[in-house]
C-alpha positions as CSV (number, residue, x, y, z in Angstrom):
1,X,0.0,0.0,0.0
2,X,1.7,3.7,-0.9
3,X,0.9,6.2,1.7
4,X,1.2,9.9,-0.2
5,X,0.7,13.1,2.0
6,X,-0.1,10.5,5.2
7,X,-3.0,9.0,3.4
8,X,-3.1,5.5,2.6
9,X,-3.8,5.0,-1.4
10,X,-5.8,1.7,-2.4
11,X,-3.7,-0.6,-4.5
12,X,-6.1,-1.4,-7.1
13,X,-7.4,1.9,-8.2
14,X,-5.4,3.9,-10.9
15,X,-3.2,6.5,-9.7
16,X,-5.0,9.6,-11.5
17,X,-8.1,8.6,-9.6
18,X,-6.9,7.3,-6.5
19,X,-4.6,10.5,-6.0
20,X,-8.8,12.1,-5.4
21,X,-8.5,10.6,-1.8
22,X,-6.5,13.5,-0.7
23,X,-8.1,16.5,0.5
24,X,-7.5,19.1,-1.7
25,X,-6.6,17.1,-4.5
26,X,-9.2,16.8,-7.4
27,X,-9.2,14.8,-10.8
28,X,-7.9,17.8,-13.0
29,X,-5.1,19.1,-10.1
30,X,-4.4,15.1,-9.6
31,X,-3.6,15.1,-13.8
32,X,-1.2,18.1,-13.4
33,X,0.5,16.1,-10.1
34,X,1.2,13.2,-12.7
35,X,2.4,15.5,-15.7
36,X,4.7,17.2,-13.4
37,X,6.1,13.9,-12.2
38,X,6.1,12.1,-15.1
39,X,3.8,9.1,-14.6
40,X,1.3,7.4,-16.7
41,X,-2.2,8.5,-15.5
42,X,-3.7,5.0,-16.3
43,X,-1.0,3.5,-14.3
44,X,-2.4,0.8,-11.2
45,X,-1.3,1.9,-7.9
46,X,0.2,-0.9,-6.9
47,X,2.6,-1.0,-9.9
48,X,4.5,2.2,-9.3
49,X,8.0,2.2,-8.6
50,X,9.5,4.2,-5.5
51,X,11.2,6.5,-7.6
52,X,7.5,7.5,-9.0
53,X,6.3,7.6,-5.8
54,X,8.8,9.5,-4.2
55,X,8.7,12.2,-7.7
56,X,5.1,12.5,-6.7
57,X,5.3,12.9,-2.8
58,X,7.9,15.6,-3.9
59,X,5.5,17.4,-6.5
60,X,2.5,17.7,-3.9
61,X,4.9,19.0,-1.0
62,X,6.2,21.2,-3.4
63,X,3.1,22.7,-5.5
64,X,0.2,22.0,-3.8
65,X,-1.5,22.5,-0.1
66,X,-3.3,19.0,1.2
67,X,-4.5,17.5,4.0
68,X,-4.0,19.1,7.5
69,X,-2.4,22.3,6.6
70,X,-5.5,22.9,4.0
71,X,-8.0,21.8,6.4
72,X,-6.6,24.3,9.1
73,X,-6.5,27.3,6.9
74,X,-9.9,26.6,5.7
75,X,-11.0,26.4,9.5
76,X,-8.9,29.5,10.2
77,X,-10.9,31.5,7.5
78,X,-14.4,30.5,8.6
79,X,-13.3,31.6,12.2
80,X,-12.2,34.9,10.3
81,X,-15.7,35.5,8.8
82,X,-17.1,34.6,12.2
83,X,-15.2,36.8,14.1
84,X,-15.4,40.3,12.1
85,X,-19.3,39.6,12.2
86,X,-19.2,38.7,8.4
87,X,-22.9,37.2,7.2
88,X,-21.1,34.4,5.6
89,X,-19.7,34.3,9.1
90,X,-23.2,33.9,10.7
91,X,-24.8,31.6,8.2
92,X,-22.0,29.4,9.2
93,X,-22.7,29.8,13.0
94,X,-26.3,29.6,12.8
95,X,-25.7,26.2,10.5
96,X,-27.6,27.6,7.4
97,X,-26.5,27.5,3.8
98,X,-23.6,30.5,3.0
99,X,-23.7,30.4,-0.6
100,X,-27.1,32.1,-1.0
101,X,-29.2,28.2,-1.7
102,X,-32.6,29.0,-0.6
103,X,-34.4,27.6,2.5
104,X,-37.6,27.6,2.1
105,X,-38.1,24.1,0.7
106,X,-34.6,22.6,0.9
107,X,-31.4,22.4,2.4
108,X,-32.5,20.0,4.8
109,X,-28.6,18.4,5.1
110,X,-27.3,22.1,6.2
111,X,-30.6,22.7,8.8
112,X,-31.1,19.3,10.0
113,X,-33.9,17.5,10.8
114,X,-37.4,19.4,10.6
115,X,-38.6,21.5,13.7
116,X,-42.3,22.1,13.8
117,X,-43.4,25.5,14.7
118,X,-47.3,26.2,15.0
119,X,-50.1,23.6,14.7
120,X,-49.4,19.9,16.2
121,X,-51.2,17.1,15.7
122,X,-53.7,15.8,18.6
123,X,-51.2,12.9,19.8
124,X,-48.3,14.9,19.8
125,X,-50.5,18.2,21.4
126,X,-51.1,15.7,24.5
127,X,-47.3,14.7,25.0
128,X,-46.3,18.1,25.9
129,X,-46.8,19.7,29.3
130,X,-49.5,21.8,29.6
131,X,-48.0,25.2,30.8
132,X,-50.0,25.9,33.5
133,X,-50.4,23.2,35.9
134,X,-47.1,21.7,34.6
135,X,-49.0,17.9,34.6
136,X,-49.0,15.7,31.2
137,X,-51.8,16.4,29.5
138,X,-54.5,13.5,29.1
């Protein structure tokens, strides 16, 4: 198994594809990785050489930001936008979509699972405490 970057690369996938796994790393950037380092893109993982491997660990390190340091500057800059009261800032504290998708109807994977508000139905009405005498309602 080659380990690139600290990740772990599955043997049987080809290299242009399996280079994907790293964060950061898409199919197009993973296709300029492999011009720069002069490997076949249809090439297996398992059957590169350690000089290819080594030509490509040197060609991220040196070209490209992956893994942890990308994931903390990314981190750093949402802090950013929190901080100076940015509204891409707030969307992203108040977990709602911050690249204008509309809520209305969707974005259920950003919001979560549905909170009713308003009318409740007759079984669910007599789950809740009533307010007053603070006794389950029957």
């Amino acid at each position: 198994m080659v380990r690139i970057s600290g990740v772990d690369l599955a043997d049987k996938n080809i290299v242009q594809y399996a280079l994907t796994v790293l964060y950061g790393v898409g199919s197009r950037n993973a296709r300029s990785i492999l011009d720069k380092a002069h490997v076949d893109y249809a090439k297996r993982v398992k059957d590169l050489s350690e000089q290819e491997v080594m030509r490509i660990q040197q060609v991220i390190d040196k070209d490209t930001i992956v893994e942890g340091d990308l994931r903390r500057i990314v981190n750093e800059n949402i802090k950013r936008l929190k901080v100076i009261g940015a509204y891409r800032g707030v969307r992203h504290t108040k977990g709602l979509p911050v690249r204008g998708q509309r809520t209305r109807s969707n974005a259920r994977t950003r919001r979560g699972k549905r909170k009713t508000v308003g009318a409740l139905k007759k079984e669910d009405r007599a789950k809740i405490q009533t307010p007053l005498t603070g006794a389950k309602a029957s």
